[in-house]
Structures are given as C-alpha cells and as structure tokens.
N, C-alpha and C positions, 0 to 999 in steps of 0.2 A: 504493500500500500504506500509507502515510505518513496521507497524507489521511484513509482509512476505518478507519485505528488510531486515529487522534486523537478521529473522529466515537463510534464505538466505545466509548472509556475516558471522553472526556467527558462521553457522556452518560450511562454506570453509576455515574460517579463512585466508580472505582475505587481510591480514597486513603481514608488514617486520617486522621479530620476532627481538626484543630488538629496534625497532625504534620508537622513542618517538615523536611525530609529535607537533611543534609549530605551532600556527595559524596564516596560510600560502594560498594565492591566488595561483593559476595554471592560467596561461595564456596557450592558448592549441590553436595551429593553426590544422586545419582542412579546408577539400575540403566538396565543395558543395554537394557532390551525398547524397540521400536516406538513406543511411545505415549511414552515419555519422549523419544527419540531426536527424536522428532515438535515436544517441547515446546521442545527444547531451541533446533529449527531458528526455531520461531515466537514465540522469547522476543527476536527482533530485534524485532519488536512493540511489545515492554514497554520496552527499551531507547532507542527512537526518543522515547515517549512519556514515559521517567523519565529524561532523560539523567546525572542525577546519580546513578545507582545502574547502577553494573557488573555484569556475573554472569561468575561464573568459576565451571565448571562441570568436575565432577568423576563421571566416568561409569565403573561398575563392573559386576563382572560379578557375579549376587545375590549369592552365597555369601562373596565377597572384600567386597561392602558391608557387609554385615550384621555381619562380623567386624570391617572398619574404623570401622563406625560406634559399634557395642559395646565396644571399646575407647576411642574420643576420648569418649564420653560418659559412661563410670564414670568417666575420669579427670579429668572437666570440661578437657579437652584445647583445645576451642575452638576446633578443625580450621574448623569446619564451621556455615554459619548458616542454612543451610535440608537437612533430611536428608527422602530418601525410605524412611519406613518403613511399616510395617503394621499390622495391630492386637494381633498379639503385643507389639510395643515401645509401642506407644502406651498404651495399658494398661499396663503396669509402668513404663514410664519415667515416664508422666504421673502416677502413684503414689507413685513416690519424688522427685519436685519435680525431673525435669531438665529437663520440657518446658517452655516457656511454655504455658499456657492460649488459647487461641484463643479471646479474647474480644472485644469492641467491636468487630464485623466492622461493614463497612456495610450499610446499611440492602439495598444493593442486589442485594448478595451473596446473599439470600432463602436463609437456612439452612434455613429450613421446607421449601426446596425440594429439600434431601438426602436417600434414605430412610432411615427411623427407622434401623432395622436397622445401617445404616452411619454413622449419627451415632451411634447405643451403642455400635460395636464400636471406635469410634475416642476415648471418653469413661470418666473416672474418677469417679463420683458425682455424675453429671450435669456434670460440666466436660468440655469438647471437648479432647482437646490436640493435634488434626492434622484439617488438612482435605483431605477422599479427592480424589486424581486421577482414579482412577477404582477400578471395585469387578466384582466377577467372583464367579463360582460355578464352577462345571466341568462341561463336558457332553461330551457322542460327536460329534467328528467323522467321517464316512465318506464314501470315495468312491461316490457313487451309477451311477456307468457300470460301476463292477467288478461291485458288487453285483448290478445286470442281468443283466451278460454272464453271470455264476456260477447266475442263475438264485435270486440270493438277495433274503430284504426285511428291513428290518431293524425289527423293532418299535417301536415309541413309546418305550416305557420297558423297554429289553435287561435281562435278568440279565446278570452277568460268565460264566455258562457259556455262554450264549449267545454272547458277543464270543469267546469261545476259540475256540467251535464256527467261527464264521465268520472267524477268524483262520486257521486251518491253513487252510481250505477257499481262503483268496485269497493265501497265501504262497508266491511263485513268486521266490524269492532269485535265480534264474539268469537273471532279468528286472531283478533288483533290484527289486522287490516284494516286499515285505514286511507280510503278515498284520496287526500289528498295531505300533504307536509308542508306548510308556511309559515316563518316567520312570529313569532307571537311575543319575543323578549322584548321589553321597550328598552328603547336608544334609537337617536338619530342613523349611527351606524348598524341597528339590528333590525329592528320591526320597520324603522322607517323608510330605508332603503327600499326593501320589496313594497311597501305599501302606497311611494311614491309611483314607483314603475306601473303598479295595478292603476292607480289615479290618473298618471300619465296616458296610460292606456287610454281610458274613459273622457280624455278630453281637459283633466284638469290641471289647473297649476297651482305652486305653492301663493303666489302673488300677481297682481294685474300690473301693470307697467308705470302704474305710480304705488307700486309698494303696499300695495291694500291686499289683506289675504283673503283666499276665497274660501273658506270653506262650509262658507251658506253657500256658497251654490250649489246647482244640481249632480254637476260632475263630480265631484265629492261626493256627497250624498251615495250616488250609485254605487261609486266606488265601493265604499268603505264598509256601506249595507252587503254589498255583496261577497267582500273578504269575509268579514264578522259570519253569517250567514252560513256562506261557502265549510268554513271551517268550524262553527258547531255540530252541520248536520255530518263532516266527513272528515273532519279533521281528528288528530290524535288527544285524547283527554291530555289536560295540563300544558297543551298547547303555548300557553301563555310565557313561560319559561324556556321555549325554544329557540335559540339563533341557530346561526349556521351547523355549527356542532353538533348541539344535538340532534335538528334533525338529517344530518350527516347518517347519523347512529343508529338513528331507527332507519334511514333508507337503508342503509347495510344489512340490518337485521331482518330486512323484510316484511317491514310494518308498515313501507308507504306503497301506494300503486302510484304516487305521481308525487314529484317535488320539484319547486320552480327556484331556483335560486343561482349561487352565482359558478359559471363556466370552471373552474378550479376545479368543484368538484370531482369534474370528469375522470382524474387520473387515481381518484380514492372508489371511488361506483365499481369501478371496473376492475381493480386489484381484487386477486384472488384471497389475497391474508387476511382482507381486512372484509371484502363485502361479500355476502352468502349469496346474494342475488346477480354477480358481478357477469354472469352469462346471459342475461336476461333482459338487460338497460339499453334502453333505446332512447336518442337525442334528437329534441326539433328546440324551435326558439321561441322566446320567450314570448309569453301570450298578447296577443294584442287584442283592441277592440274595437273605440270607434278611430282611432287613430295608431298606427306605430310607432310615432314621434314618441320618442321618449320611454317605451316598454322595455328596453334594456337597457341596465345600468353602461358606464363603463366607470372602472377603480383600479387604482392600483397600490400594494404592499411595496411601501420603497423605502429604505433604508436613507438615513437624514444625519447629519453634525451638527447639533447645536454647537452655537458660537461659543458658548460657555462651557465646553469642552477642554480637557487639558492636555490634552493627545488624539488632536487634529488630526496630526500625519499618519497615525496610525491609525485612526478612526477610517480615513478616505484610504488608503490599504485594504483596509478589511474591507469596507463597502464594495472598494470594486471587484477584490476576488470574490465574493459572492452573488454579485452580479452579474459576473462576467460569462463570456461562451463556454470557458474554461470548467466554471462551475458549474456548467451544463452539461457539460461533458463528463463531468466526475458524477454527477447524479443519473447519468444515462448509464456508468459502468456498472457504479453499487446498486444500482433498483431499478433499472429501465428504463429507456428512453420514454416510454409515454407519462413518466414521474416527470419530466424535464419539467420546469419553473416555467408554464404559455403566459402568452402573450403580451413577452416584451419584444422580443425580435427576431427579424425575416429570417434568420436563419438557424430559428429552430424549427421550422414551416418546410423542413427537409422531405423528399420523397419518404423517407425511412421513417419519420415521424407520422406522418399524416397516415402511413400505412398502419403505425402501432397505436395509435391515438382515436377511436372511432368518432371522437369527439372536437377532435379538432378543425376542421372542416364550420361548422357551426359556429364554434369560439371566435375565429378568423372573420365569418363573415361579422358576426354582432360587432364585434371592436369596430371595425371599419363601418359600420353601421351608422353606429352611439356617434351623439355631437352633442355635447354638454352644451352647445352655443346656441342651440334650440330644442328644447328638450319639451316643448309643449306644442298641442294645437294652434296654441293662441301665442300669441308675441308673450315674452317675458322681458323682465327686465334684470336678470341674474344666470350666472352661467353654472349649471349643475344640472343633471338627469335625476337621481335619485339622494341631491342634497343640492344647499344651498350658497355658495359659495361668497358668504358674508359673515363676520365673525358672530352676531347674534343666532347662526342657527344652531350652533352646537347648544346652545340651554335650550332654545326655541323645539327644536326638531324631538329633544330627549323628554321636554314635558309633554310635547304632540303623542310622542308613543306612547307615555304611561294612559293616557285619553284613550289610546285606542286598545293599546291591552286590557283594558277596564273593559271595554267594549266586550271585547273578546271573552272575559272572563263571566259575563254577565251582570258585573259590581255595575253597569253602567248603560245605557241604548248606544246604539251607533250615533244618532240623532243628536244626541247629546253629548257624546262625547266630540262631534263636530262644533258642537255649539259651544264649548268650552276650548276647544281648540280655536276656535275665532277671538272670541273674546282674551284668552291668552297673546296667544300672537299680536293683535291688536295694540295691545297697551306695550307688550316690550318691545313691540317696532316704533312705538310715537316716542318712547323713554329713548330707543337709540338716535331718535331724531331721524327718522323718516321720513318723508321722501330725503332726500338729501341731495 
C-alpha cells in the first residue's frame, strides 16, 4: 500500500512548490456520510507519505456541523483547519474574507478538470475558496422487483403525483415496506432541501423579486399538502427523524420501494456489503410537476481553510490530495471505481466508469441540468435550487423545517405550518432589512 502511495503522490506531485512543511497536526471537521467516512479511512495514504502532518479528524452528524462550524468561524474560533462545507458557506464565507482562496494549486491538480458549474458554485468573483469532494444532484431511487411484481413501470422522468400514485400502491407496512422514503429531519440542509425541490416542482419559490415570501400561496400549499400526505399514508413510521442517512438505511434494508434524494447515493444502493437490495435499484430523475425548473438540487461537499487556521500550507496539501484524480484513483483501487467521489470532474465520466456506475448516466445529466440562477417558474431574486443563498437563510430555512416536520408528525396541519412559516420569515427578513 506504502509503495503504490509513494508511486502515486510522487509522480502528481502532490505539494505546494517552495513550501516547507513543519510538523504540524490538521484538525479536519467533517460530516458523517460514506464518502467522507471513506476518506477518512484512506487518508493513512497521505499520512504515510507527509509524515510531518497529522490529521485529527472531527466527524459530525450534518446539522450539528454546520452549527459547529458557523459558530468557530464568525468567531474566528480556530477550532478547525480544514472544514467540510458547501456552496451555501462557500459563497458567503468566501465573501466576507474567512476562507483562504484556493489559489497556487498544482499544476497537476488540473482545475480545468472540475465542472464549470461546481467551480462557480464553490467561487466568489471568480476566486475559488473550497475545493469539491464530491458534487450531487438528486434523482428517484426504486426498487425495480417491487415494481414488476405490482405490475408497475416507472417513467423516465415521474411527476410527484405519479411517485404518490405508486407509493400507496407498494406500501405494505405489515411487511415493513414502505411506499415511499423522504426526508423528514428539520434543517435547512435536511428536510428542506428535498422539500424545496418538491415546491420547486409545483411552481413555487422561496421569495417574489422584492423579497416577500410566499408561502400563502397556492404552490406551497400543494406542495407541502402533498409531501405531508404522500408520507403519512406510505411513508416509514418516525419519518420525522430521517435525513439522508437514515433513510440511506432502511433503502439498504429493504424497507423502501422508492427514495428520492441526492445522486451520491448511487455508489452505496448498489454495493453488495452494504445494500440487501443492491441487484434490484433502478435510477430515473428527480420528480417533477408543473415545472422542472428547479426539481433537482445541485450541492457540493468541498473541503474549505478558514483564514484563522495555523497550518494553511498544510491544510491546502491535504485538501488537494483529496481532491484530487489521484485520490480517485486510490479509491477506485481499495473499493471500486463506481465508489469514485461523482460529480466533480470530466474525467471521472470514463468509459470504464459509466460502464460500472449504473447511475451515472442520470447524475451527469441533472448536474448539467441544475442552474441555481433560476431555480423557479417564476423570476427570483436569489440564487439557490434547494437553498437560499443569503446569510439569513441558514436560521430562516432551519425554523421553516421544524414547521414542516410538525406537519409531518401531526403536532401540527400543513396549513398551518405554512402559515407560520410566512409569518416567521416575514419578520426576520424586515429585521434583516429587506428588500435591500
């Protein structure tokens, strides 16, 4: 392993040229999912090969990151020398000068080799300040033997009455089957992500183009009636408690017959160690309704340098060997190439991939799809698909979810928890001085 690490970084020449590395600890926060978990185990790699830089590794569950990270970094705290965030933080943080700029990469790192799309959404006026671990859209997973046996097919591209329809029809709870798997944890980054996309569908937006939220209107309304709905009559009990993860867990287990979430997944559905059903999953995209605009996300996991870092040099080291082709490469040897980190760059979109990847095909097309710059029917006035790319929405969007997981759990109507999500919103966008 030693030996073909060495071969490996020597010859990408994975260092900052004239940077002299003192021995130095990385504290490195990180979220729970798979592919991190993944990095974390293959960053004996890096270690072998930089032995003067340690990594202490800091692994969270999203919604407790996002919160510890936004806190050590308004306070220039200095917890933390490499953070995984997304293009919501990258974009404001890299705006208000907390990030370093991700600049003098090596030559070998082949930035041009990132797609555009994910190099914009991780950049402030052409400056980069995070480089993507990996990058995702959101598409329909479904069991394709339920489907059969039910006598059903599932189109290319489903409306969401569609996934409803074929939800009641394969929800057999007294099997522990369960019609359909969404979303139900509140966070901006958990429940509201997918619950934007479903809205988006439906016509709606988070705000009118002077900043006024909508969610007395009807497109809401539909929306959110028919999530709520959708997922008492077919969804998994406890719902409420669910983000990506878990219901990751029960698709594996064989407890969902459909789960709409984000493209990542694809390389854990399909793994034999991990998913009981992994010969059975069949991929179309993400549901649309009275519009497309905006039904799939795009996000990405990208590794960041707070300014208030004390081992910079070593920070943008680590970030880029794990970014890099390189570490594509060593994750295609230990666990296979359809493991590889999608949708940062064209040339992981190899014949060889796309052949072991059943999912990638789908992933490819939504990325190129997604346009955060118009993410609704209607003109907006904010750039974000399934967030809102203004520093108020991270409270904003996190108290919107708890509104609708009430929903979900029944503490609350849809109705109402619409009508609380206006009147919230409302007052903390005049308080931030909106319109502006």
């Amino acid at each position: 392993m030693k030996a073909i690490a060495t071969a490996l970084l020597v010859t990408t020449g994975l260092t900052l040229s004239g940077v002299s590395l003192a021995a130095q600890t990385l504290t490195i926060a990180t979220v729970n999912n798979s592919d991190m978990i993944r990095m974390q185990k293959l960053s004996k790699t890096f270690e072998a090969e930089h032995p003067d830089i340690k990594l202490n590794w800091v692994v969270l569950e999203e919604n407790v990151l996002r919160q510890r990270l936004t806190t050590d970094i308004a306070t220039q705290g200095g917890q933390f020398d490499v953070l995984t965030i997304g293009m919501y933080e990258a974009a404001l943080w890299g705006a208000k000068g907390w990030l370093e700029p991700m600049n003098n990469l090596p030559a070998s790192y082949d930035i041009d080799d990132v797609f555009p799309s994910v190099r914009d959404g991780l950049s402030v006026k052409g400056t980069l300040f995070a480089l993507p671990f990996y990058a995702e859209s959101s598409m329909t997973y479904y069991r394709t033997d339920l489907f059969k046996d039910a006598g059903l097919s599932m189109p290319e591209r489903p409306t969401w009455e569609q996934i409803g329809e074929f939800a009641a029809k394969l929800n057999h709870p007294e099997k522990e089957q369960y019609g359909i798997c969404l979303r139900g944890k509140a966070g901006w980054g958990e429940n509201m992500a997918l619950i934007t996309t479903v809205a988006n569908a439906y016509g709606a937006r988070w705000f009118d183009e002077k900043w006024q939220p909508e969610f007395n209107g009807p497109e809401w309304k539909n929306a959110l009636n028919f999530y709520a709905e959708t997922m008492k009559k077919a969804g998994p009990p406890g719902a409420s408690s669910n983000g990506f993860n878990e219901n990751l867990a029960l698709f594996n287990s064989g407890k969902c017959a459909m789960w709409v979430d984000a493209s990542v997944a694809g390389s854990f559905v399909t793994d034999k160690t991990q998913s009981k059903v992994s010969d059975h999953v069949g991929f179309t995209y993400a549901p649309h309704q009275v519009t497309d605009k905006g039904s799939a996300w795009l996000y990405s996991w990208a590794l960041a340098i707070p300014t208030s870092s004390k081992a910079k040099d070593a920070a943008k080291v680590f970030s880029s060997w794990a970014t890099s082709r390189e570490y594509a490469a060593l994750v295609a040897k230990e666990d296979g190439i359809a493991n590889v980190p999608p949708g940062t760059r064209a040339s992981t979109y190899s014949d060889a991939y796309m052949k072991a990847a059943p999912f990638a095909k789908i992933t490819l097309e939504s990325l190129k799809a997604a346009n955060p710059k118009d993410p609704s029917a209607k003109p907006v006035p904010y750039v974000g698909i399934q967030l809102v790319t203004i520093p108020e929405f991270q409270a904003i969007g996190t108290q919107v979810g708890k509104q609708f997981s009430a929903a979900l759990t029944g503490q609350t109507t849809a109705d109402k928890a619409l009508a609380d999500a206006q009147t919230f919103t409302e007052r903390e966008m005049k308080r931030a001085g909106y319109p502006k």
